[in-house]
N, C-alpha and C positions, 0 to 999 in steps of 0.2 A: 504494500500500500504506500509507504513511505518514497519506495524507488515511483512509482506511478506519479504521484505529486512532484515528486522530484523534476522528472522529466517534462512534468507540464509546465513547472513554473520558468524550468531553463525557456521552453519554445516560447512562454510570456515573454520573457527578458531579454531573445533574441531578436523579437516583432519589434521591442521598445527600443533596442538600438538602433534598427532596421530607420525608424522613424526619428529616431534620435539623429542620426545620419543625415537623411533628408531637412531635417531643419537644420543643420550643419552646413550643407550644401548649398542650400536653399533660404536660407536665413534673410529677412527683409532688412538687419540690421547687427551689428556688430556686436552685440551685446545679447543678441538670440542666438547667436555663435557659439558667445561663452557660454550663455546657460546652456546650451545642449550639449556642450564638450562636458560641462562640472556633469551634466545629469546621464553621459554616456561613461564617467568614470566611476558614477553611482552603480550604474547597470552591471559594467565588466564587475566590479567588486562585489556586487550580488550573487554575477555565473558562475566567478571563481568560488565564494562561501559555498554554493551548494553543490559544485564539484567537489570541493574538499568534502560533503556531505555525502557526496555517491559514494566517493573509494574509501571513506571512512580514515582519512590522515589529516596530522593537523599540520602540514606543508603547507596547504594552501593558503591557510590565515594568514601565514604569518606575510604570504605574498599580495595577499588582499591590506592587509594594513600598511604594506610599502605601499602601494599603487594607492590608497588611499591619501598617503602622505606626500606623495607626490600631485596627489591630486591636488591637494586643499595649496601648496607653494604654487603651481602653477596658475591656478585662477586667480589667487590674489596676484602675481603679477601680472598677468593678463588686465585684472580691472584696474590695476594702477595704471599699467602702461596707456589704456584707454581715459581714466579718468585726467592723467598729469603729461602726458607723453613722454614720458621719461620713469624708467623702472629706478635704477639706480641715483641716488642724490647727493 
């Protein structure tokens, strides 16, 4: 039961990138860019937790909280370099 949930919520999270992508691509605005990047690094870090959930290791966490960490340094430079034009001061 657990594996069937499983698999369902991956093929969820892969439509939501899928779409996440397309607003990426297709974004009216630079700043719908970034949201959809922050919320396509949301998504990868969901696939990867519940991979680490199918094979049953806890490898995967510990790669899901880099890419998390990595996630959360890049958006804020992202919205500074849009908010100041300049990352570095």
């Amino acid at each position: 039961m657990l594996n069937t949930a499983i698999i369902f919520v991956s093929g969820v999270l892969c439509l939501a990138l899928i779409l996440n992508l397309w607003r990426l691509l297709r974004g009216p605005d630079l700043s719908d860019r970034i949201l959809a990047l922050d919320t396509m690094y949301i998504n990868s870090i969901a696939l990867i937790l519940l991979y680490g959930m199918h094979m049953r290791t806890a490898l995967y966490f510990e790669s899901a909280l880099l890419i998390a960490m990595l996630g959360f340094v890049s958006t804020v430079a992202l919205c500074k370099y849009l908010l100041r034009g300049d990352i570095i001061e």
